[in-house]
C-alpha positions as YAML, in Angstrom:
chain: A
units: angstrom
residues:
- id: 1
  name: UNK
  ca: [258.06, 139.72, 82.06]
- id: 2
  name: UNK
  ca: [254.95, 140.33, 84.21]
- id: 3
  name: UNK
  ca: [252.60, 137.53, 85.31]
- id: 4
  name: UNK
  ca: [249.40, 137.96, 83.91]
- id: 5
  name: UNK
  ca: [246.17, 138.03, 86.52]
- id: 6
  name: UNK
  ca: [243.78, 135.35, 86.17]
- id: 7
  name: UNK
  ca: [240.52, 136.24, 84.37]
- id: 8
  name: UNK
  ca: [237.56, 136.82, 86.87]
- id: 9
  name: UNK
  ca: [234.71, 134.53, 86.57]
- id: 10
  name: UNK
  ca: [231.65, 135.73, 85.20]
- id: 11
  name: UNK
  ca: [228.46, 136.53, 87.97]
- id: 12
  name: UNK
  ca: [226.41, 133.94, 87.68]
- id: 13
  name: UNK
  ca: [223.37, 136.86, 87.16]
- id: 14
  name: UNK
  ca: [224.89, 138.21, 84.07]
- id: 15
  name: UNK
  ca: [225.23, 134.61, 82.83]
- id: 16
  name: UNK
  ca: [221.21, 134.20, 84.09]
- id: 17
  name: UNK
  ca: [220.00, 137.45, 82.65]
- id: 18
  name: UNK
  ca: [221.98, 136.33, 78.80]
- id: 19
  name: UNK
  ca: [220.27, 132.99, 79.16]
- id: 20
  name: UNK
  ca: [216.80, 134.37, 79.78]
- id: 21
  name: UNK
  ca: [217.20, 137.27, 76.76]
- id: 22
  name: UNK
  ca: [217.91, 134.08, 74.60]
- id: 23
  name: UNK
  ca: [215.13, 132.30, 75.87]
- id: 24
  name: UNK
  ca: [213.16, 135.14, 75.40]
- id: 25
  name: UNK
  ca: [213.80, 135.47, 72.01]
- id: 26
  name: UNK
  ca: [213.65, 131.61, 71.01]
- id: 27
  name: UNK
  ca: [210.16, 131.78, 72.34]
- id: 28
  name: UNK
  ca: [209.35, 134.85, 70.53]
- id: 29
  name: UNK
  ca: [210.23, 133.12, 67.16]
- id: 30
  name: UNK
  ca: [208.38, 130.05, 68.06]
- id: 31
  name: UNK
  ca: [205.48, 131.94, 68.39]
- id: 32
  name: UNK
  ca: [205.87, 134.04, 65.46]
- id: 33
  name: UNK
  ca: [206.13, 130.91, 63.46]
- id: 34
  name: UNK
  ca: [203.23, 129.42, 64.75]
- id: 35
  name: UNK
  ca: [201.42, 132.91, 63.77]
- id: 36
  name: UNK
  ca: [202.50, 132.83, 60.36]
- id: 37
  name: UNK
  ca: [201.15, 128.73, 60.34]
- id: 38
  name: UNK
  ca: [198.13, 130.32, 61.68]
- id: 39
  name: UNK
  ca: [197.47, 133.48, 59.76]
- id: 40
  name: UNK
  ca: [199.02, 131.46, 56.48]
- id: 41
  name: UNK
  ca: [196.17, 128.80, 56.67]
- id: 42
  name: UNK
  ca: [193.30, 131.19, 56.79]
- id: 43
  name: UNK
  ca: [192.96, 131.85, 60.12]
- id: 44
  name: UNK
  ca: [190.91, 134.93, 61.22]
- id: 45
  name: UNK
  ca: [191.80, 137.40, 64.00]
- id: 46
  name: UNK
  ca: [189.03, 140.05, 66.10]
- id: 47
  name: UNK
  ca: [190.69, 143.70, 66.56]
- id: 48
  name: UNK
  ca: [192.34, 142.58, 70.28]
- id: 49
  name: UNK
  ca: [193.50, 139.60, 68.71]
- id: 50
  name: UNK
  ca: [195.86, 141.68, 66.20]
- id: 51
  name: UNK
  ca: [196.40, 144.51, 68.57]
- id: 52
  name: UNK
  ca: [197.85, 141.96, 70.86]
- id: 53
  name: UNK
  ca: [199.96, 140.26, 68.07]
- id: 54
  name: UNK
  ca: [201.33, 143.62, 66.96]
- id: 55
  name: UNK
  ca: [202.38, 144.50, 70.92]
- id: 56
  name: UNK
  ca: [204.40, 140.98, 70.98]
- id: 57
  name: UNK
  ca: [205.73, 141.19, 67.83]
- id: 58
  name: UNK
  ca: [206.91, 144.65, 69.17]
- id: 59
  name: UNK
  ca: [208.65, 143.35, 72.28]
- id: 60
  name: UNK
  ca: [210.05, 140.08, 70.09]
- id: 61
  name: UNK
  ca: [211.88, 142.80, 67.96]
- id: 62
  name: UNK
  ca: [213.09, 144.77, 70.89]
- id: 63
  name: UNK
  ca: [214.57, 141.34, 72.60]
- id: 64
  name: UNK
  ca: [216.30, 140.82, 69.04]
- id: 65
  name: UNK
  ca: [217.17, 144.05, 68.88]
- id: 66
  name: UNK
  ca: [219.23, 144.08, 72.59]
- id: 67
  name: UNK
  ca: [220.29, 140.83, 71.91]
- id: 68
  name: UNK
  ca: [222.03, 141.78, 68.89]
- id: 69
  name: UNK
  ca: [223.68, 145.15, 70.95]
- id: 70
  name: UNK
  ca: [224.99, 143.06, 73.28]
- id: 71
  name: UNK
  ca: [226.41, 140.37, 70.83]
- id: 72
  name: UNK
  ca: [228.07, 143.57, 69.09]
- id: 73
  name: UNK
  ca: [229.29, 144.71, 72.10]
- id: 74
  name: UNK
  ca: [231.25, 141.51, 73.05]
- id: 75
  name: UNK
  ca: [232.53, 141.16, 69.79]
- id: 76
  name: UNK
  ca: [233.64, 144.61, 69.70]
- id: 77
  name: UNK
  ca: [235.46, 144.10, 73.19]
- id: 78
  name: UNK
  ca: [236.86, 140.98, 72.60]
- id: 79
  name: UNK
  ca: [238.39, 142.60, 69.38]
- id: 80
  name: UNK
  ca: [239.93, 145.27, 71.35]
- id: 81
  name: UNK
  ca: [241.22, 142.71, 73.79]
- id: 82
  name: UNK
  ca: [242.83, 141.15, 70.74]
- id: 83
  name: UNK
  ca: [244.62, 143.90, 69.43]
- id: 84
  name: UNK
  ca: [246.07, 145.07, 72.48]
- id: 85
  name: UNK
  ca: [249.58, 144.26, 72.82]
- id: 86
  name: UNK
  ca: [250.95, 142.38, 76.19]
...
């Protein structure tokens, strides 16, 4: 029976760079909230105002959007991990 190899450890920039997409997107829904609040209590925006909402809204759904690729990913790979026989 072979000796298995210890597991690597992770860089510490992939760990930094997961941390900050998570960030990222915690802030994004904070501020999205906080826009609905807004918008929901009668709030009224000039032309910039809602151009610029509609560009951050854009880049909240493309951090959700990676994050969720990259959740998908692992979960794929640690799946395949699983099923492979030692």
């Amino acid at each position: 029976m072979g000796v298995v190899p210890p597991v690597a450890k992770m860089d510490g920039t992939v760990l930094n760079g997961i941390s900050r997409f998570v960030q990222e997107l915690e802030q994004g829904q904070r501020v999205m909230d906080h826009l609905i609040r807004s918008a929901s209590s009668g709030s009224r925006y000039s032309n910039a105002e809602l151009l610029s909402l509609q560009a951050s809204m854009y880049r909240y759904a493309q951090v959700l959007d990676l994050v969720s690729r990259i959740v998908e990913k692992g979960t794929n790979g640690l799946k395949d991990v699983l099923k492979t026989q030692v």
